[in-house]
C-alpha positions, 0 to 999 in steps of 0.5 A: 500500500503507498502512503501518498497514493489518491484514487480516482474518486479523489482525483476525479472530484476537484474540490478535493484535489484542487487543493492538494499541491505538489511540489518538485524541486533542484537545487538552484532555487528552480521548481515544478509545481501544481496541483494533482491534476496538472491544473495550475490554481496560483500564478506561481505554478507552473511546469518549469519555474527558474530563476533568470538571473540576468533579469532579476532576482525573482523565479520566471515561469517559462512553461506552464503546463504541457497538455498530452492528447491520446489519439485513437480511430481519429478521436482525441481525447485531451488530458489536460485541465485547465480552469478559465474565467466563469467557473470553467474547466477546459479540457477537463483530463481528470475525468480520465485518472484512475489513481495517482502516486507520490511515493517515489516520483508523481506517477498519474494513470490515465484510462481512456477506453482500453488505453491505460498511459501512465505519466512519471513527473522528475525534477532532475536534480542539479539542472533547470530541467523537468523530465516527464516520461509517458508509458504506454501499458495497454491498449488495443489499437494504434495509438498516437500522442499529441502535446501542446506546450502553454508557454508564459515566460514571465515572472512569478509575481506577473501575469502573462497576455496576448501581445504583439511584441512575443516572439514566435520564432523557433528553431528545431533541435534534436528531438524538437524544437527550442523557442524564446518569447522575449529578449533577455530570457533563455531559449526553452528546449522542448525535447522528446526521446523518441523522433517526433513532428512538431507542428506549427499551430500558434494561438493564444489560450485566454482567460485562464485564471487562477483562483488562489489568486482571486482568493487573496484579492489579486488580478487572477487571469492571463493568456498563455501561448501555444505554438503547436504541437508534437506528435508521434505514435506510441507501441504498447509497452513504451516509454516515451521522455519528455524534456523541457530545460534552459540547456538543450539534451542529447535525447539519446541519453532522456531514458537513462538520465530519467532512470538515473534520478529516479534511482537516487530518490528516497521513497516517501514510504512514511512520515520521517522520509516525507519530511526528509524529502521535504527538507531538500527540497529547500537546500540551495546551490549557487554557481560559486557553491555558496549554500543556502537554505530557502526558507519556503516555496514558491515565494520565499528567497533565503532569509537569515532569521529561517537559516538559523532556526531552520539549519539544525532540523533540515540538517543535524535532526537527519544526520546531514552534518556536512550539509550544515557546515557548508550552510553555515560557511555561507552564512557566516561569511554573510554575518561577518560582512554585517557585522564588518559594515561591508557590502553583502557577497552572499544572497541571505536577506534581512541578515539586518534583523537584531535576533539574526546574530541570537539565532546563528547562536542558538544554531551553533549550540545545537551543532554543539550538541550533535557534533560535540563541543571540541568540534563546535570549538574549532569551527565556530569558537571565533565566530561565537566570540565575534556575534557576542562582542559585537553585542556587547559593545552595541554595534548593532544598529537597532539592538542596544544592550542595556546597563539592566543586562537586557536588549533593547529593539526599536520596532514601533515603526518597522516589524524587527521580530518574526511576526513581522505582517505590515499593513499601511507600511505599519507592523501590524504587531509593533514588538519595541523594546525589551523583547521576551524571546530576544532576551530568553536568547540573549541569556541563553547565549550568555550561557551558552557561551561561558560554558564554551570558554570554561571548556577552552581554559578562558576563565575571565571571559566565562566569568564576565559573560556569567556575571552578565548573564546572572544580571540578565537572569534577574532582570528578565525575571522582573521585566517579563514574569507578571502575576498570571503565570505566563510572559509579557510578550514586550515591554518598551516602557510604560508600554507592556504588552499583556497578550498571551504570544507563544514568544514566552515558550523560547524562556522554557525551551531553551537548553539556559533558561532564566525562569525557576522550575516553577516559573517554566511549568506555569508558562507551559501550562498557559500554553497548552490551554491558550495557544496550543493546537493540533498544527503548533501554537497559536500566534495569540491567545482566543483571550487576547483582544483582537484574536483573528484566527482564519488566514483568508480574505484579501491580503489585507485581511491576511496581513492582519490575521498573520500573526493574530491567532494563526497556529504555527508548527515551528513554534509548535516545535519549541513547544514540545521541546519545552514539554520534554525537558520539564516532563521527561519521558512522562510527555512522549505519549501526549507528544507522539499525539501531537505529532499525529496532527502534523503527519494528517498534512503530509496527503491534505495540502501540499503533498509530502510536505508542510504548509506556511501557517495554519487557521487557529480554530478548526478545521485548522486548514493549511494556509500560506505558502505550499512549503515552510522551511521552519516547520519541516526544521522544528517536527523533525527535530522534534522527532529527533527529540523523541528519539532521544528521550525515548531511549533514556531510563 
């Protein structure tokens, strides 16, 4: 029995399979993405989505989708789907899928008649190439194929219509043809392994629409280019193999190249090899081998803030060592230039952002703690000795350390923290001043920090960051613990936020926490009853004035249920963390519950992987972005967590 497969009732009913997405990806931030039944509903789908480097920094939709017709007797019986404007589906494929399977690579079985066509989707792994290899497994009469390609050629965040400056100029190569519509993009090899006609048939599709997009208030039509169609007959028990990339292929070499990735790919057998699938899937590979982590898809680039939270569950929670050294190489080369005033070489954004340096140290101490602490010491000492100086002698230009032993953050104008939505060009939740997680990972890297030099004989600086940490102690203690057992989520002030905010969950779940036994269990305690879901924490307590939990609407109303109610897994992550290291092997029942809620995700929306964020109140659907870095990061550290614990007496 697969574990991603759907059968024909799923498939067949487009409410439900609309909304599942899938996501096929290569290591130079390019990606093949859609929905089950090859019907693009967001203007980021698309069959072939690549950066283009040399136009902007943004992903260029280049082929949308490649309809395949089966001809028989002289009847044709189309494939593809696509949704136009009114409602209306066109040509309406999916009535013809009898199942469709993710456990190794997407495989969708078509029935028409007595033909059985069975069509295996591949992202090869280091090229901007899609690869889709059709095989013939029944049919009782001659049988011909014919494909049409919707081309777009525009960016992601743009919409494509019917011009006169598009080229329809075309050249043919071996086994098809190439063709570029604008200047300044890549020629777009179209290629098959098997000799073929291509037809030359050009049209305009208009009114295609994409309802993701009207969901979120946003132009939501385009007008896709045809420019034919190839053609060739097929044999009973055939494979045929298609490739679409930016580079042409010998076509010889198409069904070996295909067998070839399909022999590195790690089933999707269970839960844990989703999410290590998942996890590659943000891994990020530039020409001068710089390493990134892409902090989701479709939209997001690499963000500092998502490197360092996200870096030890997509690598050290799956014993990829190696993978976060070369990470980290590049991220400290991006901090070291920060911190330095120097122009920025590496493309991590918002590294600017004042918790940036407190998370690269939470990063390294749990690297710490796979890799050992003499290791950690060699590669990562100097490092650790630069972000806490830089700290301390307030160098940053919006974290101030305080003679209290606390950071300061100016964030009343611009959003500084993770909840950072805006709406009017305002943080919708202006987080200013003594910020709690900031200051829980400020007295955690104090800790952190003391205990590594104590290691390495360097007595009078662990004694200064321990005296340092002892007043931070005292001072978070009076600044953020209030009379109601949980954490003021920021005080600036006469400022003091009261809101319940899962923020306070970082005190409990770091490895040095500020709070007392008692103190812990009352702030995890709130959480469980205020904030906790079965997809993480809410972002706000149901009690707390302005509780906004559904994540739809306009981007406006979007923008202002964000971080106002939405259950977040990654938070959800540290949560579990904290429960473990007060409670022990007492929890890992009540966890292992927990993770129950995460696993549902895996077949529901994006398939094998898991969404941005989700609704606070039930039925909690997945919302945002199709895949989130920082939540695939923190379930599969926890279950690494479990694992730990499970195996302690």
């Amino acid at each position: 029995m697969s574990y991603l497969r759907f059968e024909k009732a799923v498939m067949t009913n487009l409410e439900e399979s609309l909304r599942r997405e899938l996501l096929r990806t290569n290591r130079s931030g390019a990606y093949s993405a859609s929905t089950l039944v090859d019907c693009n509903t967001r203007k980021y789908h698309g069959l072939l989505v690549v950066p283009v480097p040399e136009l902007d920094d943004e992903n260029h939709v280049l082929l949308s989708s490649l309809d395949c017709t089966v001809v028989q007797h002289g009847a044709e019986f189309n494939l593809g789907l696509h949704k136009y404007q009114g409602n209306n589906f066109s040509p309406k494929g999916h009535k013809y899928i009898r199942e469709f399977d993710a456990s190794l690579v997407p495989t969708t079985t078509y029935r028409v008649g007595g033909v059985i066509l069975k069509r295996e989707t591949i992202f090869q792994a280091y090229e901007d190439r899609i690869l889709i290899r059709y095989t013939l497994e029944d049919a009782h009469s001659a049988t011909t194929l014919r494909f049409r390609p919707f081309l777009a050629f525009r960016s992601v965040r743009q919409f494509t219509h019917e011009n006169m400056v598009a080229s329809r100029e075309y050249s043919e190569v071996d086994g098809g043809i190439k063709t570029c519509m604008y200047a300044g993009y890549p020629d777009l090899y179209m290629q098959f392994s098997k000799k073929n006609e291509f037809v030359f048939q050009p049209d305009w599709y208009r009114g295609i629409e994409y309802p993701k997009e009207q969901e979120r208030g946003y132009a939501s039509n385009e007008d896709l280019y045809v420019p034919g169609y190839f053609e060739m007959p097929i044999r009973k028990g055939e494979s045929i193999v298609f490739s679409a990339s930016t580079s042409q292929i010998k076509t010889t070499t198409l069904k070996k190249l295909f067998q070839q990735e399909i022999d590195v790919r790690v089933p999707r057998d269970n839960f844990y090899h989703c999410l290590v699938t998942a996890a590659h899937q943000f891994h990020n590979r530039q020409p001068n081998d710089d390493r990134y982590l892409l902090a989701g898809y479709p939209w997001f680039k690499a963000r500092a803030r998502d490197t360092f939270i996200a870096l030890p569950g997509l690598t050290l929670a799956i014993d990829e060592q190696d993978y976060f050294e070369l990470v980290m190489k590049t991220a400290e080369r991006g901090l070291r230039e920060f911190m330095n005033g120097e122009e920025l070489t590496v493309k991590i954004y918002e590294i600017e952002r004042p918790d940036v340096p407190l998370w690269a140290v939470w990063a390294i101490q749990q690297y710490a703690k796979y890799a050992g602490r003499d290791r950690c010491q060699q590669l990562y000492g100097d490092l650790l000795s630069t972000i806490m100086q830089y700290i301390i002698d307030g160098r940053h230009p919006n974290l101030r350390l305080d003679d209290n032993g606390l950071l300061y953050t100016n964030g009343r104008d611009h959003a500084v923290t993770w909840m950072n939505s805006t709406a009017n060009g305002r943080p919708v939740v202006p987080r200013s001043g003594y910020i709690v997680e900031f200051n829980a990972l400020w007295y955690n890297a104090l800790k952190f920090c003391a205990s590594l030099a104590t290691d390495n004989g360097d007595q009078a600086t662990a004694d200064s960051l321990e005296q340092r940490a002892q007043l931070a102690k005292t001072s978070f203690v009076d600044t953020f613990v209030n009379e109601y057992g949980y954490l003021l989520d920021y005080v600036d002030g006469n400022m003091i936020d009261w809101s319940v905010r899962p923020n306070m969950i970082f005190a409990v779940a770091l490895d040095y926490s500020p709070l007392t036994q008692q103190q812990m269990k009352s702030v995890v305690d709130i959480c469980t009853r205020e904030l906790l879901t079965p997809k993480g924490l809410r972002s706000l307590s149901p009690k707390s004035g302005g509780y906004n939990p559904m994540y739809v609407g306009p981007q406006t109303q979007r923008d202002y249920a964000y971080h106002q109610g939405t259950a977040w897994p990654w938070l959800g992550g540290f949560y579990m963390e904290a429960c473990l290291k007060l409670y022990k092997r007492s929890r890992l029942s009540f966890i292992e519950r927990q993770m129950v809620g995460y696993e549902d995700e895996i077949d529901y929306h994006a398939i094998g992987t898991i969404s941005e964020l989700f609704d606070g109140n039930p039925p909690f659907h997945g919302r945002g972005a199709m895949s989130f870095a920082m939540n695939v990061a923190e379930i599969l550290r926890t279950m690494k967590l479990l694992e730990k614990y499970s195996y302690q007496k």
